[in-house]
N, C-alpha and C positions, 0 to 999 in steps of 0.2 A: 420436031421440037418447036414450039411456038417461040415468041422473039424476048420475054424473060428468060429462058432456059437458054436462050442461043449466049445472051446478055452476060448472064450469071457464069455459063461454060465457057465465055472470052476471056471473062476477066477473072477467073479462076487458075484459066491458065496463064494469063498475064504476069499475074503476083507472084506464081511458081517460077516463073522465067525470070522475073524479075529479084526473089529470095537466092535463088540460083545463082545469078550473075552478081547479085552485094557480096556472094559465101565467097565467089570466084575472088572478085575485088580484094577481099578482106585475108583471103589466101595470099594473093602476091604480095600484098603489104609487111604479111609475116613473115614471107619465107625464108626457104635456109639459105646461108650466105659464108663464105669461107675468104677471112681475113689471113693472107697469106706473107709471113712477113722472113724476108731473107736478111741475114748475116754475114754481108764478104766484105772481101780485100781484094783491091787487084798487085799484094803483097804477098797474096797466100796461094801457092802453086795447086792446094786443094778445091779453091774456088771456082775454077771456070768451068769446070761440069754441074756446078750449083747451078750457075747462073745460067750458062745452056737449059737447064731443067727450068729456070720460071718463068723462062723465054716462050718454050716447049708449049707450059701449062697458060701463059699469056694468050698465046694462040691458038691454043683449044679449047680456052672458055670464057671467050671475048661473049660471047651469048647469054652467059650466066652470069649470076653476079659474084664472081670470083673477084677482089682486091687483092692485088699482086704491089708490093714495096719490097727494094733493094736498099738497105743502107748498107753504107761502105764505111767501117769501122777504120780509128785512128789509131789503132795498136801496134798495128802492122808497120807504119810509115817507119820506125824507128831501121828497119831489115835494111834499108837502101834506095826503096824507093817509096816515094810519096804521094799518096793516092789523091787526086784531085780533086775525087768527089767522098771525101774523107772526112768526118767530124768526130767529134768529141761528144757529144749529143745523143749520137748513136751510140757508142760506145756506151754512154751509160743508159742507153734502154736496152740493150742488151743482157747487161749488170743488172737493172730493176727485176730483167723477164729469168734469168739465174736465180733471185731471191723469192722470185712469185713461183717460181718449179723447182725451187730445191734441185738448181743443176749446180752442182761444186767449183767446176771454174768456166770461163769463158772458152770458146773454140768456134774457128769460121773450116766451113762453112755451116753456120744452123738456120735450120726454117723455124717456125713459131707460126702454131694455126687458131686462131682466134683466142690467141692469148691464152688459150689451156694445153697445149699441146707441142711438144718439139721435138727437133729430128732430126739428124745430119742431111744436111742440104743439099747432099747430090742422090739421097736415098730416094727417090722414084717411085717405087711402089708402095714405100709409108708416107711419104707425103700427097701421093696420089687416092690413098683411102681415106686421108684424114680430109681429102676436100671433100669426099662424097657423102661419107658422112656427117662433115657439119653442111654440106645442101638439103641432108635429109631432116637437119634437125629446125625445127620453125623458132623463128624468132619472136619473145616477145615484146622489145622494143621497136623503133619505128627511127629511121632518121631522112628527112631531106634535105638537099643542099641546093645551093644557088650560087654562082659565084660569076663576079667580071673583073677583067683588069681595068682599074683606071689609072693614069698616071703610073708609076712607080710599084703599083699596091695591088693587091689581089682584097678585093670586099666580097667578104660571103656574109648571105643572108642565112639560117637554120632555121630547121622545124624539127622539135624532135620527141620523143614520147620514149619515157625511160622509167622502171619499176623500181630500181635502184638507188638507194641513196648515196654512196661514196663513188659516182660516178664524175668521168671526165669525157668531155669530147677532143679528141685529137686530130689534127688536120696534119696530113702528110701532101708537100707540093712534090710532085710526081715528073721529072725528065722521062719521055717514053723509052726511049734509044739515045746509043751514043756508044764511042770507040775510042779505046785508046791505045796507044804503043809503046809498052812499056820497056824500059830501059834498063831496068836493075831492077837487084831482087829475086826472089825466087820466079818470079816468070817474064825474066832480062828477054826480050827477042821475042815477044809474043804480041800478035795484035790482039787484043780483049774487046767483045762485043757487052754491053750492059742493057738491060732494058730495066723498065720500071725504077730509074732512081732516085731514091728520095733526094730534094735537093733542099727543101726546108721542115720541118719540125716543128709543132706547136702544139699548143694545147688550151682551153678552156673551162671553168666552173659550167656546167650545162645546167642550160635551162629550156622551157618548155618552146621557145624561141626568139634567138639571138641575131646577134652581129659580129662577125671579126674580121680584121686586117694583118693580111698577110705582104711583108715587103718581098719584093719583084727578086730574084738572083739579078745578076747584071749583063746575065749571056742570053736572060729569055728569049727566044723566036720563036714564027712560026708554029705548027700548030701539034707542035710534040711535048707536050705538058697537058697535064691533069688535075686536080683537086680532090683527095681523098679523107674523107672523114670515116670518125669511127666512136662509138659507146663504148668507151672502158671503166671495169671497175677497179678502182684506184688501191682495194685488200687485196685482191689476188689477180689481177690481169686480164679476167675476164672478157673478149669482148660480146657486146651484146647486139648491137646492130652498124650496119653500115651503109655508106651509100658514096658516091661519085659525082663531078662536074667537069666535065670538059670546057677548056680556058680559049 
């Protein structure tokens, strides 16, 4: 082969390697992604096998881009004991994800899988198909996130790429672990382990890319907190893409 042909045969292959590796790129950008969202109490004697389970799934797919959030609903507190990491907040995204799935009343423990999909929260093998399946399924919005504590504040920076128009960005600040010992109530005498707990709630008009400010809880340390954002759509719950920062 003379040094045209050798030329032409380089860079033929070049551009295939290179078509190749943009497809590659352009695949992990879309992939599939399972928004994994629990419903407990540490008032409700049904809950600590939910939460064992997101534990479970926390550390088997620390690899993948699985988002795992615990909110701990305020419904419960009235029972006798008062759940610390308890809002009202929750409680009504709970109530909104009831209206967007025509589920009839409220019950902990429930999962909710990328906001189309829900399940009683210590059910295992349905909430374990419903993540593989939304891995399998591509996504096609795009979101990244940035974020620092300064002062007081949590500043995140976005990039996000969304087809939807009744769309929200929702920022969940994320406690990884934590434990408590409850006293009363249905589970009076119990040490309770928690992972993934929401500890603040927000939300956003999204745009192609933003700024928000997130204030500090007052107990933050150390390097057991996260940053969790997510595409939802605002008619039916939908979510569409998501992504993570570690604080």
């Amino acid at each position: 082969m003379n040094a045209v042909g050798t030329v032409l045969l380089f860079g033929s292959l070049w551009g295939a390697f290179y078509l190749s590796g943009a497809k590659a790129r352009e695949a992990e950008k879309n992939e599939g992604f399972a928004v994994v969202e629990l419903f407990t109490s540490e008032g409700c004697s049904s809950c600590p096998p939910a939460d064992r389970l997101i534990e479970k799934l926390s550390a088997s797919n620390q690899d993948k881009p699985v988002y795992i959030m615990a909110y701990h609903v305020d419904y419960w507190d009235h029972q006798g004991w008062k759940d610390r990491f308890s809002s009202g907040d929750y409680s009504r995204r709970q109530n909104q994800y009831a209206d967007w799935l025509r589920v009839q009343s409220l019950y902990t423990p429930q999962i909710v899988v990328n906001g189309s999909e829900e399940y009683v929260g210590s059910d295992e093998q349905s909430v374990t198909n419903a993540i593989s399946r939304s891995l399998g399924n591509k996504s096609t919005d795009e979101l990244v996130l940035n974020s620092r504590i300064e002062g007081k504040d949590i500043n995140v920076s976005y990039e996000a790429k969304s087809k939807g128009q009744d769309v929200n960005l929702v920022f969940a600040l994320v406690q990884k672990k934590a434990q408590s010992d409850v006293r009363a109530g249905e589970n009076t005498g119990r040490k309770l382990s928690h992972v993934q707990i929401v500890r603040k709630l927000d939300q956003v008009k999204i745009s192609d890319k933003g700024k928000a400010t997130i204030p500090l809880p007052a107990d933050i340390k150390g390097n057991d907190w996260e940053l969790i954002g997510f595409v939802q759509n605002t008619a039916n719950g939908q979510i569409t893409a998501a992504a993570k920062s570690a604080l």
